[in-house]
C-alpha positions in Angstrom: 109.8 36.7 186.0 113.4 35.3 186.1 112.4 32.2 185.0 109.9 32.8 182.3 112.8 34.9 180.3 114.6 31.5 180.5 111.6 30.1 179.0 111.0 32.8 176.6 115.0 32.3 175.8 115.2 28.6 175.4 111.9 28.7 172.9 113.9 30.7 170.5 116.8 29.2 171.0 115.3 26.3 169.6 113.5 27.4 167.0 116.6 29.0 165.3 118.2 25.8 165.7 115.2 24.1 164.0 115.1 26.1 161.8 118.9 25.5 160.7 118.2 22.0 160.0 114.9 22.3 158.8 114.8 25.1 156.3 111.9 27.0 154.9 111.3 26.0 151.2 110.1 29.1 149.6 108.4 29.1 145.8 111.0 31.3 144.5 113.2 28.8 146.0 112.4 26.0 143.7 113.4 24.8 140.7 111.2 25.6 138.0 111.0 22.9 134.5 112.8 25.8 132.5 115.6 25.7 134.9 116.3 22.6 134.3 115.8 22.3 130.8 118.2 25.5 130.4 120.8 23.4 132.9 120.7 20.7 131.1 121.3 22.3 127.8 124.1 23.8 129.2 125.8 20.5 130.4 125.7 19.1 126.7 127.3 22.0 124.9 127.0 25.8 124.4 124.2 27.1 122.8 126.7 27.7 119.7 127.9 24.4 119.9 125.2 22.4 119.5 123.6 24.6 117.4 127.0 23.6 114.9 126.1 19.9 114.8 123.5 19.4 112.2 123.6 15.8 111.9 124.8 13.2 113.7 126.0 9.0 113.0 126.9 6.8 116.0 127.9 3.5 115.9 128.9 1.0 118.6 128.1 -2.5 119.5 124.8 -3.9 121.7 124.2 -7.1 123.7 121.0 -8.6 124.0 119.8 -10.4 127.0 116.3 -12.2 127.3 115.8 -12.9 130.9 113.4 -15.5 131.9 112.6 -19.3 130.1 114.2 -19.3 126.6 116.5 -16.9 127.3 119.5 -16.0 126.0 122.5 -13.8 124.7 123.2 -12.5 121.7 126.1 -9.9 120.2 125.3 -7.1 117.6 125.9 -3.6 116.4 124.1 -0.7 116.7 123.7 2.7 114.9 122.1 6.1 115.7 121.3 8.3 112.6 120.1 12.0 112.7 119.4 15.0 111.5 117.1 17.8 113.0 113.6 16.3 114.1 114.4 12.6 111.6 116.0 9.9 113.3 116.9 6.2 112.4 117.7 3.7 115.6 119.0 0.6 114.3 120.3 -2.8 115.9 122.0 -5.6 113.8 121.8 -8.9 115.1 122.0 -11.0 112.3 121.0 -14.5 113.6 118.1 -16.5 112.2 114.7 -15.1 113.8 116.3 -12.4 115.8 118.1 -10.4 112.9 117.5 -6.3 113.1 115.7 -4.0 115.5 114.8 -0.8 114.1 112.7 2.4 113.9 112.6 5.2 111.6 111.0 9.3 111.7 111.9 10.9 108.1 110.3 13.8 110.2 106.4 12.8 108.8 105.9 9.1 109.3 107.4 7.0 111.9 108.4 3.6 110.5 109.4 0.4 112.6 111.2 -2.3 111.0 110.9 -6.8 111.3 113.4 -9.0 113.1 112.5 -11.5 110.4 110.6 -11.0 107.3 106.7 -10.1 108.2 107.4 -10.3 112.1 108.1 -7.8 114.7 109.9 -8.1 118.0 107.9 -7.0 121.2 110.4 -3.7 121.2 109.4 -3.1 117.4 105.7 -4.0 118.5 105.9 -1.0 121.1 107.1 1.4 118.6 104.3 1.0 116.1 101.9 0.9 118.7 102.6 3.9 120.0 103.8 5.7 117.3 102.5 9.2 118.7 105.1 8.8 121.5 108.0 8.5 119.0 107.3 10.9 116.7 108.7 13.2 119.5 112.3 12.2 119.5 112.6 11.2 123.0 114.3 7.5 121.9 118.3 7.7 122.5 117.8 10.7 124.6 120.4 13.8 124.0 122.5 10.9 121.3 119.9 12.3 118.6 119.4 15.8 117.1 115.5 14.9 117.6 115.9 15.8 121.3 113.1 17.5 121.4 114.6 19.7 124.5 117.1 20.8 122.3 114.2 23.2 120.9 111.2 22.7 122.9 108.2 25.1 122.6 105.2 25.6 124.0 103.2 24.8 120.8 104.4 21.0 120.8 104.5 19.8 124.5 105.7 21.0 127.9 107.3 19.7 130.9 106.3 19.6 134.4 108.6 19.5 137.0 107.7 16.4 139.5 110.7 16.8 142.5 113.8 15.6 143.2 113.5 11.0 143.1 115.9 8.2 144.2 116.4 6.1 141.7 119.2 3.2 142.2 120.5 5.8 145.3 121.0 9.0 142.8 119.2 11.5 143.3 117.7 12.9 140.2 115.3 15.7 139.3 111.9 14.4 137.2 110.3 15.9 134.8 107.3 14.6 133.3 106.6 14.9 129.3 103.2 16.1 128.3 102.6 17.2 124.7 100.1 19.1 123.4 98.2 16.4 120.9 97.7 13.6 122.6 100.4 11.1 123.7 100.2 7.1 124.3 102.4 6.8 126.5 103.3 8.9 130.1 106.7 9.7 129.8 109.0 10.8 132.6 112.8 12.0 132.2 115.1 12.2 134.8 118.6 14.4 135.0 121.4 14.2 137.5 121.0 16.5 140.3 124.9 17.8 140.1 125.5 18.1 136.7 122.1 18.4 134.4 123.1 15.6 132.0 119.6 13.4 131.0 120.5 10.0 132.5 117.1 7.9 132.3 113.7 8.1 130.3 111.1 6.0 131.7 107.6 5.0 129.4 104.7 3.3 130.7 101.3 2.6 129.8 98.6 0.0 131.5 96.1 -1.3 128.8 93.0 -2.8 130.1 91.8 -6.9 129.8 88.8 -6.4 127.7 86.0 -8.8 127.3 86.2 -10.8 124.3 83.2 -12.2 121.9 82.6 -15.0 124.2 81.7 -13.0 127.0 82.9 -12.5 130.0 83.6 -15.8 131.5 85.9 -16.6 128.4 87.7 -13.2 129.1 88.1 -14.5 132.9 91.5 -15.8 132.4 92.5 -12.3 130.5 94.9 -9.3 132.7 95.5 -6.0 132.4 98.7 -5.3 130.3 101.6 -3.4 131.7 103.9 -1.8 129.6 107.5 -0.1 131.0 110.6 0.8 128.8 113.3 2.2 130.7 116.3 4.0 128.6 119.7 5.0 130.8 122.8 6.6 130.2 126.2 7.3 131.5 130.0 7.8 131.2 129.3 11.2 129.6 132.5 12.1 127.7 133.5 15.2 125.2 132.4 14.3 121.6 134.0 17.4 119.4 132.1 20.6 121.8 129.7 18.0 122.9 129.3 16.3 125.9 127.2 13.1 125.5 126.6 9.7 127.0 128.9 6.5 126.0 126.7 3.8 127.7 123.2 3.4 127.1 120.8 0.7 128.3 117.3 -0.1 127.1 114.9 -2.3 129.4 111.4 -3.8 128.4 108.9 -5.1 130.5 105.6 -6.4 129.9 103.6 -8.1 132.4 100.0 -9.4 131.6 99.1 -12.4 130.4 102.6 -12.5 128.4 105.5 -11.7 130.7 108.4 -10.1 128.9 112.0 -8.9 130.3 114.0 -8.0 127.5 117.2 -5.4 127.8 120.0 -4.2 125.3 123.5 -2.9 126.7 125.3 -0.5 123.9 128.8 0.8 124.0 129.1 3.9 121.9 132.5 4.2 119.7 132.2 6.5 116.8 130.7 9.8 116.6 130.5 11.1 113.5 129.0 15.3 113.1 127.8 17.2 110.1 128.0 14.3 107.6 125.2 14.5 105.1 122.6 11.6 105.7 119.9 10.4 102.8 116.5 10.8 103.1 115.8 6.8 102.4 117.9 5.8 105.5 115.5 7.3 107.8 112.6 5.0 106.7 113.1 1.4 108.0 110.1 -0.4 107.4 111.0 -2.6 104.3 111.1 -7.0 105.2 114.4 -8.2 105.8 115.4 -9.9 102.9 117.2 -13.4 103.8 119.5 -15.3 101.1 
């Protein structure tokens, strides 16, 4: 008898130990979407704060790397323009063939701009493409007033909450972007697990090879098409009452029957809040003009 209480007592011993380092996970325990999205509003400013800043001009300088055969380098300026849901992203390059990358949402139509007069980078080619994804305001992250977590509503999209996810050995809490009318591309964004602030947005879309007019022995050679353009940010510092990201790196790959690995580092210097901005400068769309 002796020896079963032993038993009895070394069973739940070891359970409560188990139990110590293993946890129960209850629903009420996790994180819901809204949590997050309320913590992360939080980390950039209060609610009065942001609510202050009704435009916003950045400027700062980018670098342009094109990995892979032809490759290169290339040194430029950059600058974020907006106000409310309309946004203008612009990079100025200004060498022959590779001079501006830009897009445009005057809060109707999104435009997308040329590198050179009548052609559009593989970047600009994305944008236009999938213009639906755009019109949203996820490009630049929490740099534009087009946010739209800033003043998300059931009407226009939601967010699901898709766990907590290594990524370069943070770990980050993922939420995944689904709005209500239709989308091109799955979007997922990612926020620091300590402090809330949005550090990565990640787009992707697979398009598949499709059999040309010659059948399908001359579409043989054709792939599918995979699409991935990665935004991050970091060294968050106070701007005025907000706190917002001073580094930001875009990264585009395609991988089909064209492989493309294109990426633009950007330093941001000037913030500039509550200057008024003209309509015209958030349509882009008009050919470079060279001399």
């Amino acid at each position: 008898m002796q020896s079963r209480y032993l038993v009895l007592t070394l069973i739940v011993c070891c359970c409560l130990v188990a139990s110590l380092y293993n946890p129960i996970v209850h629903a009420d325990d996790k994180l819901k979407p809204e949590d997050i999205v309320a913590k992360h509003l939080e980390a950039i400013g209060s609610q009065e704060d942001r609510a202050s800043v009704k435009t916003r001009v950045i400027l700062g300088t980018s670098k342009y790397v094109r990995h892979g055969t032809g490759g290169g380098t290339t040194e430029g300026r950059i600058v974020l323009a907006s106000e409310n849901e309309k946004y203008m992203f612009g990079m100025k390059f200004g060498v022959p063939g590779y001079d501006v990358e830009s897009v445009g949402f005057d809060g109707k139509e999104l435009t997308v701009g040329y590198v050179s007069p009548g052609v559009r980078s593989p970047l600009e080619n994305l944008f236009r493409n999938n213009e639906s994804t755009f019109k949203h305001g996820l490009l630049a992250g929490t740099l534009s007033s087009s946010w739209p977590l800033l003043a998300i509503s059931e009407e226009k999209a939601k967010v699901k909450y898709a766990g907590l996810k290594k990524v370069d050995g943070a770990s980050l809490h993922q939420l995944k972007y689904q709005p209500r009318k239709g989308f091109d591309l799955e979007v997922s964004l990612f926020f620091d697990s300590v402090t809330f602030h949005h550090v990565r947005t990640e787009y992707s879309r697979v398009v598949s090879a499709n059999i040309g007019s010659g059948g399908v022995d001359s579409s043989a050679s054709q792939r599918e098409t995979r699409y991935k353009l990665v935004e991050t940010f970091s060294d968050f510092k106070k701007e005025g009452n907000l706190t917002l990201p001073h580094e930001y790196r875009i990264q585009l790959q395609i991988r089909g029957n064209v492989e493309i690995h294109d990426e633009w580092t950007v330093t941001l210097k000037d913030f500039v809040f509550n200057q008024p901005i003209e309509p015209k400068d958030f349509v882009v769309d008009v050919p470079v003009k060279t001399k």
